[in-house]
N, C-alpha and C positions, 0 to 999 in steps of 0.2 A: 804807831801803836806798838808796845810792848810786848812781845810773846815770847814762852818760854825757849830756851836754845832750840829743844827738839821740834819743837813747831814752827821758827824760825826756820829752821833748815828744811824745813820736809816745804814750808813754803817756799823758800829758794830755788829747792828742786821741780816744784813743779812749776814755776816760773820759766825755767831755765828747759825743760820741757816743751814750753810752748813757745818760748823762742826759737828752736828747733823743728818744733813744727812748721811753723810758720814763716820762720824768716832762712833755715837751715846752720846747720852746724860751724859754719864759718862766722856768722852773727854773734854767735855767741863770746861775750867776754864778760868779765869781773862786772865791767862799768854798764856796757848795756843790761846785763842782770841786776845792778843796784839800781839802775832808771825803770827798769820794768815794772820791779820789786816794791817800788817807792820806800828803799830802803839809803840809808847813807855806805857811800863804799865799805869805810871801815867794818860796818857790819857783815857784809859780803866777803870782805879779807878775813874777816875771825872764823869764817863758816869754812872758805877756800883759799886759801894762800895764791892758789896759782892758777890757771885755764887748765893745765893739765887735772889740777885735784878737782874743781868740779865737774869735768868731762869722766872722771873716773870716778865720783861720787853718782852720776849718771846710769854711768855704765854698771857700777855694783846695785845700784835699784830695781835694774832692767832686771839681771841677772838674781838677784836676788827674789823676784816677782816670778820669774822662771823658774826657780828650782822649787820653791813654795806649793808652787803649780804644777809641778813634775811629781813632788812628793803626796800632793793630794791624789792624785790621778794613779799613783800605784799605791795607796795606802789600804784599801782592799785588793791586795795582792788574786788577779787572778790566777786561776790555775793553768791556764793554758798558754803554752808561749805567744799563738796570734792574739791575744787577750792581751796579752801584755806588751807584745810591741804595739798594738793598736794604741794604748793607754799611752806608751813612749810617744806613739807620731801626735796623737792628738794634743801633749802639753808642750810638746816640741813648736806645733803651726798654732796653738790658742794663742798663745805667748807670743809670739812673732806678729799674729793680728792684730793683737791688743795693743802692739807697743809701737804700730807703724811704723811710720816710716823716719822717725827719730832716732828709733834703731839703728840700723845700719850708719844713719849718718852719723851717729855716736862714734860705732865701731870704727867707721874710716878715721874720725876726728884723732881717734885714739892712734892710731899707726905710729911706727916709728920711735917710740921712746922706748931703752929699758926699762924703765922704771913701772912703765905703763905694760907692757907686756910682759912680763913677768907676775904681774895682777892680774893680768886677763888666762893668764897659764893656771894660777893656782885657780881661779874660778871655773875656767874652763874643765880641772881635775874633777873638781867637785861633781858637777856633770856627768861624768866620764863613770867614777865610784856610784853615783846612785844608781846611772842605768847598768853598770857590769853587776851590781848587788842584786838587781831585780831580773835578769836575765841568767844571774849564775845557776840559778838550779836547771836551765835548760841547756847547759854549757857542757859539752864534755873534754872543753880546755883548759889548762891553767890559767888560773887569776890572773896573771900577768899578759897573757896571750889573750885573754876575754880582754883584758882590758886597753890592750892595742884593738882591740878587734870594735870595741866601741867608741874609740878618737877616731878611725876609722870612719865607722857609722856617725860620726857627727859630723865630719868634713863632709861627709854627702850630704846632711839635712842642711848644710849650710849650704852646698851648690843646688839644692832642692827648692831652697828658700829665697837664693838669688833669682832663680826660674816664677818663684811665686809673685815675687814682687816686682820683675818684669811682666808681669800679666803674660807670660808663656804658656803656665798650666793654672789649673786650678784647684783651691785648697783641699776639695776631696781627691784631687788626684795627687796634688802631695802627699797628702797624709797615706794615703794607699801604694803608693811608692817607696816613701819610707818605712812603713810597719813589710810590706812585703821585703824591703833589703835586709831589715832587723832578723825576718825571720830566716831566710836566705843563707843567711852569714851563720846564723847557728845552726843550722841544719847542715849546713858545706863545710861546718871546723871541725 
């Protein structure tokens, strides 16, 4: 069946989703995605040229669903900084739930190429600027220093997150681990 490019591709990807789910990140290629897909390869080469581009077509969906989620969750800006980190921890582990455990294997997939980390750098900025913008007025550091201070804070929710999805802790106790470091960190700079 015929569907327009954008809904070609948004089917692709959630195709390619659930071979991830299911089969893991290593299953994944052009051709198993056009068998999935019930599509002809060449359609899948016009969406992905390469395993790198739809692992990284992936990854910015993940991501993009993430910050989406991050920007709804502080768009009534509370007033108080635990208000605010709490809204940070919560779109931080919603996002991480939502997206199982295709996540991570995404991110492993991803390892190793410039090409690929340097995209996951510029998205990971992006990040980095929402939460420094939403905690700056509780900051009494430089921009520049908040916002080391929040690559920081994310390199923990990510060893927060490995903890989570080992079944070590659990997601209120993430989420309360991370908003207590957020507040932590500002109150200690």
């Amino acid at each position: 069946m015929k569907l327009p490019r954008d809904d070609r591709r948004s089917q692709l990807l959630d195709t390619a989703l659930r071979i991830v789910r299911e089969q893991g990140a290593d299953e994944l290629t052009l051709g198993t995605l056009a068998l999935r897909a019930d599509v002809s390869r060449p359609v899948v080469y016009d969406h992905f040229s390469t395993r790198a581009g739809l692992l990284l077509a992936l990854f910015q969906r993940l991501e993009y669903n993430y910050v989406k989620q991050l920007r709804q969750e502080l768009s009534v800006m509370p007033g108080e900084l635990a208000a605010v980190a709490d809204a940070i921890a919560a779109a931080y582990f919603s996002c991480l739930s939502n997206m199982g455990q295709e996540g991570p294997a995404i991110f492993a997939a991803l390892q190793g190429s410039p090409e690929i980390a340097l995209q996951q750098s510029r998205m990971l900025g992006e990040y980095v600027t929402i939460v420094a913008l939403a905690l700056q007025p509780f900051s009494s550091v430089s921009g520049e220093t908040l916002r080391l201070l929040c690559t920081g804070l994310l390199g923990a929710a990510e060893a927060i997150a490995r903890e989570l999805q080992a079944g070590k802790v659990t997601d209120t106790e993430a989420r309360t681990v991370f908003s207590t470091l957020i507040v932590g960190s500002l109150r200690g700079a």
